[in-house]
C-alpha positions in Angstrom: 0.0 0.0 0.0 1.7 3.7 -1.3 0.9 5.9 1.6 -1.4 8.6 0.1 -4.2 10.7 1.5 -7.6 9.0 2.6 -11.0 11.0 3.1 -13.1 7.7 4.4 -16.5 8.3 5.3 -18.0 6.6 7.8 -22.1 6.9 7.5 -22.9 5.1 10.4 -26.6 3.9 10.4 -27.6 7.3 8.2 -28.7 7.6 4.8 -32.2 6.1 3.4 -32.1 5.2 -0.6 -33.5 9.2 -1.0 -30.3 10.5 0.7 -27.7 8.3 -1.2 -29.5 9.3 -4.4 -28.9 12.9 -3.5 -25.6 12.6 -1.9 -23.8 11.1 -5.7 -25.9 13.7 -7.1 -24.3 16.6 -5.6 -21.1 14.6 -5.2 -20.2 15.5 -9.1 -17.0 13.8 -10.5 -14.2 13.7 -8.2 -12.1 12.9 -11.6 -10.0 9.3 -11.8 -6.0 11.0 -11.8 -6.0 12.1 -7.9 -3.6 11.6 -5.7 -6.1 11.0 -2.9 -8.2 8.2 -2.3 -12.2 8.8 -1.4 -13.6 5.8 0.6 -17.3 4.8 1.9 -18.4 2.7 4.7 -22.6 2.4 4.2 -24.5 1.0 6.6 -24.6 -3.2 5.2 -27.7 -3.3 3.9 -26.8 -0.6 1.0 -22.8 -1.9 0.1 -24.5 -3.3 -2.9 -26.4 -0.3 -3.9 -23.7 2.0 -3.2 -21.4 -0.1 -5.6 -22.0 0.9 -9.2 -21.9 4.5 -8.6 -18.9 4.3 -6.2 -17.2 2.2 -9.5 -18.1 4.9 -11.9 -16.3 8.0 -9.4 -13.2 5.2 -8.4 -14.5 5.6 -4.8 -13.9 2.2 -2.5 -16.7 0.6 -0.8 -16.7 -1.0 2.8 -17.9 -2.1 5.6 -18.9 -0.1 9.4 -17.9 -3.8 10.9 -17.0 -7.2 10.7 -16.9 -10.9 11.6 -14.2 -12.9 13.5 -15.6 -15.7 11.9 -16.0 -16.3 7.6 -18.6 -18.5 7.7 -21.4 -20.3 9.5 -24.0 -20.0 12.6 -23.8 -16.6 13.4 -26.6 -14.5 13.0 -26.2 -11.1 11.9 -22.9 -10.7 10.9 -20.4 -10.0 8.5 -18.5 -12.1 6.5 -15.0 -11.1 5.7 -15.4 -13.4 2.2 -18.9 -12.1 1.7 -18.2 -8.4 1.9 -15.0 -8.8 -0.3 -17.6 -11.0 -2.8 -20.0 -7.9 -2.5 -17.9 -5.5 -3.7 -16.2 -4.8 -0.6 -12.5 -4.2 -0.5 -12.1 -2.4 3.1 -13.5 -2.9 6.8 -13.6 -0.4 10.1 -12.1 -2.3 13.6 -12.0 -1.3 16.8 -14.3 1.5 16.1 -15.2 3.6 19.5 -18.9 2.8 19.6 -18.2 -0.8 18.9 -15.8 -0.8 21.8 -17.9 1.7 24.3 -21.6 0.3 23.4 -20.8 -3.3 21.9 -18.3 -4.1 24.4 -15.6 -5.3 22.3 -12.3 -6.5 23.5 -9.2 -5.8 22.0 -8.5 -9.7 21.8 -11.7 -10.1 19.8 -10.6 -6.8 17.9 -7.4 -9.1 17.3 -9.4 -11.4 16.0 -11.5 -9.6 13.5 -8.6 -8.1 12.4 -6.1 -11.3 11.5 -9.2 -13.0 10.0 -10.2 -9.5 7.4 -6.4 -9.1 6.9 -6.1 -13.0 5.9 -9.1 -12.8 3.6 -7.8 -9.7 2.0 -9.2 -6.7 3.2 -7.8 -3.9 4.1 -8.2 -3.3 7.8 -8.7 0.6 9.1 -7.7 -0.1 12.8 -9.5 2.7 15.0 -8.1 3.9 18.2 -8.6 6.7 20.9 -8.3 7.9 24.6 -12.0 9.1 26.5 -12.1 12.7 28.0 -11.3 11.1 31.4 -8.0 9.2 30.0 -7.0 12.1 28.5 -7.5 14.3 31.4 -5.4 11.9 33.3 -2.3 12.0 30.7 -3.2 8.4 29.5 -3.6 9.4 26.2 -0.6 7.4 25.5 -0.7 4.3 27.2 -4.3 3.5 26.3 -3.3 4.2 22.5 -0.6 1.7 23.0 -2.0 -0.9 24.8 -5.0 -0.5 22.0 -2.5 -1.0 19.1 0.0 -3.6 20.8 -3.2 -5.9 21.8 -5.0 -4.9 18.6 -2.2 -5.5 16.0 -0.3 -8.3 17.4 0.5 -11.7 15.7 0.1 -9.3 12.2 2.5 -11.8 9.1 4.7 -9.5 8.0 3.0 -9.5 4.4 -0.3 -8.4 5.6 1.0 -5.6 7.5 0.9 -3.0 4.3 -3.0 -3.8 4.1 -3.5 -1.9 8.0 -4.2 2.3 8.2 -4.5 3.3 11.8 -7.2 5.7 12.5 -6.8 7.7 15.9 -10.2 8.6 16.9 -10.1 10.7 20.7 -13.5 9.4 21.8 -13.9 13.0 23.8 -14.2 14.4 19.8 -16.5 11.9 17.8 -20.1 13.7 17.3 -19.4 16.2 19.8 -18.2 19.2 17.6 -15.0 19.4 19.5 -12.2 18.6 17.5 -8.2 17.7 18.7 -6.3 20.6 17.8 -4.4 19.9 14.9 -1.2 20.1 17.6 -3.1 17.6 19.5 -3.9 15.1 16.9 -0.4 15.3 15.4 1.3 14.8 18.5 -0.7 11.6 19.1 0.0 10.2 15.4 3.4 11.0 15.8 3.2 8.8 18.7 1.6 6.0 16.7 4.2 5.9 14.5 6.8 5.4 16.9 4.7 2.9 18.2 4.3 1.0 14.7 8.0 1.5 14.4 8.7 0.0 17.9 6.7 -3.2 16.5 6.9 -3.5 13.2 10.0 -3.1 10.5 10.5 1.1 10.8 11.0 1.5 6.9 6.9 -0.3 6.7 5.4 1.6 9.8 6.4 5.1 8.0 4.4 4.0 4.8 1.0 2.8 7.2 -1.4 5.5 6.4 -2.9 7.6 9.7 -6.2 9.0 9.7 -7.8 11.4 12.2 -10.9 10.9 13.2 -13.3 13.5 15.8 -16.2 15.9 14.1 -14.0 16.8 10.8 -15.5 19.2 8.9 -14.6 21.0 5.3 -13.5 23.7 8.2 -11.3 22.1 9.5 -10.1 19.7 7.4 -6.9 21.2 5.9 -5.5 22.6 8.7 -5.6 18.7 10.0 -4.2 17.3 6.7 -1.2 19.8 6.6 0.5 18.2 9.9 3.0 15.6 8.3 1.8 12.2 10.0 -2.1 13.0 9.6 -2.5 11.0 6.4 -6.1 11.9 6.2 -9.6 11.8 7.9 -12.0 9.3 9.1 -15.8 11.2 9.2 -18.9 10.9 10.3 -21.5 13.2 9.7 -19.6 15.6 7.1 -19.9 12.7 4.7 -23.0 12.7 5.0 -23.9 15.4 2.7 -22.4 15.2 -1.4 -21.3 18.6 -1.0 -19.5 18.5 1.9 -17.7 15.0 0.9 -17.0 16.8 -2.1 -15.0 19.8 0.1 -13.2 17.5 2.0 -12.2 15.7 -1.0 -10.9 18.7 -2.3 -9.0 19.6 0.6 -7.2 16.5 0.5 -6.6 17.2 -3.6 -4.9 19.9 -2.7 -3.1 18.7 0.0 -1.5 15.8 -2.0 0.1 18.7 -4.3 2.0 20.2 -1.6 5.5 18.8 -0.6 5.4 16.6 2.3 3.4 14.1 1.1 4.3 10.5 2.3 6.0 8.4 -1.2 5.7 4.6 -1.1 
């Protein structure tokens, strides 16, 4: 994987058929020769809906969540196999709400994420500290202890298919963002932290996203730090036209030196 910049979109259990009809319409072209990439993540039931329009704008469909398992008795969930035979090429883990309401561990994390990685998906690993962890200066350890638990056991060949997205849980839906001091300090952490477990020449080519209420804004002033490789968002995806500006922003980012060469 070249380490580029990554607007992902992450629409959460949002948009009716009405609304994704409206969103592509005022979308436009994003044009095919960018130096960005421009990602969905639909709620399941509309991957397959999303997918011809997506195809048509070069624009990479996947999933909000996933299986530890491929196959078999277990209601209600995702395939790894079945998404990539869908049209799916990408999958969210570790995601906060799946950790705060769902009650994920980060060994069943673990698992989700060997299994998607195995099956070939690419695997956008969230992370994040609460207000209170923050407040206490454990910003850092819980951010480790998420990636070391999260990541381990990772073949060596499958490790180019992972982007890490920090995601401060105090931030997501709140309409307070991490400074772009604040989030850059943490990635910069992350990558010493990939670098600590993984070959240093691979973890400077993993892609890291910020995620916490990023908005057209805001957006650029996050994407010009030099280890935010781009943004993980909620409800400014929502809306065609504000895709569309963070898209841009991450166009014109891509143009300036700096940018990350794998």
């Amino acid at each position: 994987m070249t380490a580029r910049f990554y607007i992902v979109g992450n629409w959460k259990m949002n948009q009716k058929l009405e609304d994704i009809n409206n969103f592509f319409k005022d979308l436009g072209d994003l044009g095919n020769e960018r130096q960005y990439e421009a990602w969905l993540a639909p709620q399941a039931i509309h991957l397959t809906t999303l997918l011809e329009k997506a195809n048509a704008l070069n624009i990479q469909i996947g999933s909000q969540n996933i299986s530890d398992n491929d196959s078999g008795a277990h209601t209600g969930e995702i395939s790894p196999s079945s998404l990539i035979d869908a049209g799916g090429s990408f999958t969210l883990i570790g995601h906060s709400e799946r950790r705060s309401i769902y009650k994920e561990s980060n060994d069943f994390i673990n698992r989700k994420t060997l299994l998607s990685l195995e099956k070939g998906l690419t695997v956008i690993f969230c992370c994040g500290e609460t207000l209170e962890e923050r407040e206490k200066g454990m910003t850092e350890s819980v951010v480790a202890y998420q990636i070391e638990e999260g990541l381990k056991d990772i073949p060596s060949n499958l490790r180019e298919k992972v982007i890490v997205a920090y995601e401060p849980v105090w931030a997501i839906g709140t309409g307070k963002t991490a400074s772009p001091e604040q989030a850059e300090e943490v990635h910069l952490f992350i990558r010493s932290k990939l670098t600590e477990l993984w070959d240093g020449t691979l973890s400077h080519k993993v892609p890291l996203l910020y995620g916490g209420s990023v908005k057209p804004a805001n957006v650029e002033g996050l994407l010009i730090k030099p280890n935010i490789d781009g943004a993980l968002v909620g409800g400014a995806s929502l809306k065609g036209a504000d895709f569309r500006a963070l898209c841009d922003a991450a166009d014109k980012r891509s143009k300036l030196p700096g940018q990350l060469q794998g």
